[in-house]
Wavefront OBJ file of the C-alpha trace (Angstrom):
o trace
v -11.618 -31.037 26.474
v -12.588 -29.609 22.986
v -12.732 -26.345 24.144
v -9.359 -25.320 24.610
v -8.015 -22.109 22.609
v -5.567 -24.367 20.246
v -8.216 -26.593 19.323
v -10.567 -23.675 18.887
v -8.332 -22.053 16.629
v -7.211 -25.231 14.911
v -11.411 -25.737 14.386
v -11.369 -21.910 12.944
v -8.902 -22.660 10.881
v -9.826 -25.159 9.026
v -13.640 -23.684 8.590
v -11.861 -21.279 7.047
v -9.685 -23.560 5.198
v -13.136 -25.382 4.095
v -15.088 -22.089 3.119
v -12.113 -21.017 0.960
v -12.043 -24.437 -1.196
v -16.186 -22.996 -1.818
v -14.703 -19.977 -2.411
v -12.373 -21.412 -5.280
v -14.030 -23.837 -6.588
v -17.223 -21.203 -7.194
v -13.905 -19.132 -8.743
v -13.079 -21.913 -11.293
v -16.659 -22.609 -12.166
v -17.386 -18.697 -12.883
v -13.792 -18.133 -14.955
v -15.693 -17.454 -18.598
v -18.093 -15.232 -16.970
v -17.803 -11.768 -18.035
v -17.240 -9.008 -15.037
v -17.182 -12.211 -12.471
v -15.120 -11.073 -9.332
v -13.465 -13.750 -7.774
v -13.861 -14.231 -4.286
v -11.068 -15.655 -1.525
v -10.855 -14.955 2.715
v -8.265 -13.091 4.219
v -6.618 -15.193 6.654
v -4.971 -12.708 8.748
v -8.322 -12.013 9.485
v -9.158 -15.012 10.499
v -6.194 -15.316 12.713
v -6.884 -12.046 14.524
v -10.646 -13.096 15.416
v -9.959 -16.209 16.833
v -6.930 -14.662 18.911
v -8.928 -11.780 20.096
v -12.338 -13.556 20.626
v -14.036 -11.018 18.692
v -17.302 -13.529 18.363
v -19.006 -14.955 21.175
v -18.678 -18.667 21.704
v -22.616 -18.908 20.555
v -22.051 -17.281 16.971
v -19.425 -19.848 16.161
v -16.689 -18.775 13.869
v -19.522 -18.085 10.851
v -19.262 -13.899 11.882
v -15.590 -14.422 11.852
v -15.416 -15.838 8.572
v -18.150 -13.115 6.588
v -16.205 -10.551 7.736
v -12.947 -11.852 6.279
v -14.197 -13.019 3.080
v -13.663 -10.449 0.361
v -13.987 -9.654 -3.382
v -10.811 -9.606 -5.315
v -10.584 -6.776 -7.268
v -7.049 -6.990 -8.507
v -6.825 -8.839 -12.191
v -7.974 -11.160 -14.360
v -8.485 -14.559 -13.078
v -6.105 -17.489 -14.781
v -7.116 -21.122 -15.137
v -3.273 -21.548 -13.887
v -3.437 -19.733 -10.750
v -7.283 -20.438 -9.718
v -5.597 -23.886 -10.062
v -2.655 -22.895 -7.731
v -4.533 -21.416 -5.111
v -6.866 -24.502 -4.713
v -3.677 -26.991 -4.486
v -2.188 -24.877 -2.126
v -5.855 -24.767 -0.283
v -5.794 -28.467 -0.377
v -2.076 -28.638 1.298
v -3.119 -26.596 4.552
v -6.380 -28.096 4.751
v -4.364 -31.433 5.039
v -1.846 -30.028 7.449
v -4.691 -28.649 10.077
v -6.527 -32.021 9.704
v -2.816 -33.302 10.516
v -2.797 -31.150 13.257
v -6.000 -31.798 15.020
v -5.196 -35.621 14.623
v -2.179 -34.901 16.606
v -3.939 -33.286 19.050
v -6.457 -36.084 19.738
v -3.180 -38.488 20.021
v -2.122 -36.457 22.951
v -5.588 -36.487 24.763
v -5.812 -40.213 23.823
v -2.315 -40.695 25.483
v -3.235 -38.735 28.177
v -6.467 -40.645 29.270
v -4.289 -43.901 28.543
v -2.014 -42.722 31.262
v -4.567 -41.634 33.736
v -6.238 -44.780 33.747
v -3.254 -46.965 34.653
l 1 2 3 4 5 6 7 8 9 10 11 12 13 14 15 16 17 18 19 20 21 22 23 24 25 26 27 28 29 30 31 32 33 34 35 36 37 38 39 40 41 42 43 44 45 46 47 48 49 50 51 52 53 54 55 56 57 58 59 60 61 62 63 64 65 66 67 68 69 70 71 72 73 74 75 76 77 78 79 80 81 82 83 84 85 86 87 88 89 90 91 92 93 94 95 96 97 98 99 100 101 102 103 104 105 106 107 108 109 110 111 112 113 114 115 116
């Protein structure tokens, strides 16, 4: 019942979703430190391990998330933006735990239906 590839990517997702807010948060709490790099995942990344199954079941999505987190490289970090990107974090977060409720309205619906 849980282990169906939309809820397995939903799950992903929102690992990823949750390891990202780390991610940010660690960004914001390092922002006066000299030569800090921020940190963020790459998403499309994400996506393409849990479509292709690139990590067995056993390993969990933890391989799939190392691989796509990365160092940032490009600029200076901004108060502003570190700000943005963990608001916008928080808005997809809340749509995938959105989603998953949804999900478990349609099993619930489901079972209510078979038992009549």
């Amino acid at each position: 019942m849980f282990n169906t590839e939309g809820f397995q990517t939903l799950k992903g997702l929102t690992d990823a979703l949750m390891q990202r807010q780390e991610l940010l948060s660690n960004n914001l709490a390092n922002i006066e430190t000299k030569n800090y790099v921020r940190q963020d995942i790459d998403f499309s990344r994400v996506l393409s391990g849990l479509q292709n199954k690139l990590v067995p079941q056993d390993e969990g999505n933890e391989s799939i998330l190392s691989t796509a987190r990365y160092r940032d490289y490009s600029g200076q970090m901004t108060l502003e933006s570190e700000m943005s990107k963990l608001y916008d974090n928080h808005l997809r977060y809340t749509l995938m735990v959105k989603s998953i409720s949804h999900h478990f309205e349609h099993m619930k619906k489901a079972l209510e239906v078979r038992a009549s």
